[in-house]
C-alpha beads as a LAMMPS data file, in Angstrom:
LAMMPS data file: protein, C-alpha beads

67 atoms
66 bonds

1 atom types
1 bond types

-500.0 500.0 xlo xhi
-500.0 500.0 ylo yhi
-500.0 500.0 zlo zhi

Masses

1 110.0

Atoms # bond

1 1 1 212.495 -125.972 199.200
2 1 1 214.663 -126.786 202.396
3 1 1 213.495 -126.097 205.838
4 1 1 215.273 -125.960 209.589
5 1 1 214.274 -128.554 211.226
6 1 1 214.364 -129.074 215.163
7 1 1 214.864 -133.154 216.382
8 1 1 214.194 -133.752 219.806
9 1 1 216.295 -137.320 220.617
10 1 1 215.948 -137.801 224.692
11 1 1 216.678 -134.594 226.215
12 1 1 218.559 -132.981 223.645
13 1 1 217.286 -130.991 220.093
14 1 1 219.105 -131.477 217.356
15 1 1 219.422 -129.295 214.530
16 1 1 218.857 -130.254 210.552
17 1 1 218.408 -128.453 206.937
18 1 1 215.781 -130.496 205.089
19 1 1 214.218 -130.809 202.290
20 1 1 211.224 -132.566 200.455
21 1 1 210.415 -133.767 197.049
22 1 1 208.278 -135.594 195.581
23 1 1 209.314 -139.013 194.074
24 1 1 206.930 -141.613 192.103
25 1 1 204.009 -140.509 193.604
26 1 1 205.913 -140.430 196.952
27 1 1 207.067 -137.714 199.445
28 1 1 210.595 -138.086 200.455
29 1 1 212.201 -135.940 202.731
30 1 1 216.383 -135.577 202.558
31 1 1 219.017 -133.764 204.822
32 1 1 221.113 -131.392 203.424
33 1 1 223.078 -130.596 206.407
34 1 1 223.377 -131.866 210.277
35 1 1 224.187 -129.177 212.215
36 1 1 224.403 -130.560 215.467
37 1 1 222.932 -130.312 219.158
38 1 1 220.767 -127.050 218.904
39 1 1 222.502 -125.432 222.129
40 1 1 225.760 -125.939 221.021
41 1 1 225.765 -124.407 217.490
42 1 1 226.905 -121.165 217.044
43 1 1 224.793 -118.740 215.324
44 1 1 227.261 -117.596 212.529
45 1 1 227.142 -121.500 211.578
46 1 1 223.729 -121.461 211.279
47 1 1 222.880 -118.327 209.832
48 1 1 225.697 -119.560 206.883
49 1 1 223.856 -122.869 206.700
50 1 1 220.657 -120.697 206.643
51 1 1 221.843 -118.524 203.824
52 1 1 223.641 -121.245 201.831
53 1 1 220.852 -123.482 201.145
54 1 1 218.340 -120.263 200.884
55 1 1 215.835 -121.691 204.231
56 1 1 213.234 -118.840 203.999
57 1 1 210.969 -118.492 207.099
58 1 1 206.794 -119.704 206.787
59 1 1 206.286 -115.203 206.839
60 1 1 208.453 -115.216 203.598
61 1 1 207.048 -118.011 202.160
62 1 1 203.450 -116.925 202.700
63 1 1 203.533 -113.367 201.601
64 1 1 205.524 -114.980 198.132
65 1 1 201.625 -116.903 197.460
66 1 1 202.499 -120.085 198.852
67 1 1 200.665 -122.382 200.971

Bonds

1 1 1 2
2 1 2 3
3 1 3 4
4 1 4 5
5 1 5 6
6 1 6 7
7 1 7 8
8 1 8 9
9 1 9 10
10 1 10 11
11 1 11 12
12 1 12 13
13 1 13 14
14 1 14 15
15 1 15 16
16 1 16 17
17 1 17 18
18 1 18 19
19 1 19 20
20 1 20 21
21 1 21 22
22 1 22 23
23 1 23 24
24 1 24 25
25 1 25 26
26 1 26 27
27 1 27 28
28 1 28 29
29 1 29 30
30 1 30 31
31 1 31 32
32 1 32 33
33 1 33 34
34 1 34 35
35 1 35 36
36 1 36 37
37 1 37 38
38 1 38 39
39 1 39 40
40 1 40 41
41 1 41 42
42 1 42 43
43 1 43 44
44 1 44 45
45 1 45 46
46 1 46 47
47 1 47 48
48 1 48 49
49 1 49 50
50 1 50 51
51 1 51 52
52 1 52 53
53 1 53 54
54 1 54 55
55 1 55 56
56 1 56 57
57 1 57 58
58 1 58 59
59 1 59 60
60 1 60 61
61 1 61 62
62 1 62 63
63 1 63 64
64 1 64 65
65 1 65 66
66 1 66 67
């Protein structure tokens, strides 16, 4: 399942889709997509990114049964 993650490197937030899987035993985490500095990225770009790699909010996620 991929997720939006928000970086915070110095005094800027970056902007990542993410997502997690386990391997061997072992939780790896891998970026789909770098979006770039969080103020600068427009929101059609991110609601595209949002939609392409289906990034469901923790609402969604919890009224499907999940964690």
């Amino acid at each position: 399942m991929a997720y939006l993650r928000v970086k915070r490197i110095k005094s800027g937030r970056y902007l990542y889709i993410q997502k997690s899987e386990r391997k061997g035993g072992r939780m790896t985490t891998t970026i789909l997509e770098y979006l770039g500095n969080a103020d600068k990225v427009s929101p059609a770009r991110l609601r595209k990114a949002i939609e392409y790699w289906g990034v469901t909010t923790r609402a969604k996620r919890k009224a499907k049964g999940g964690r």
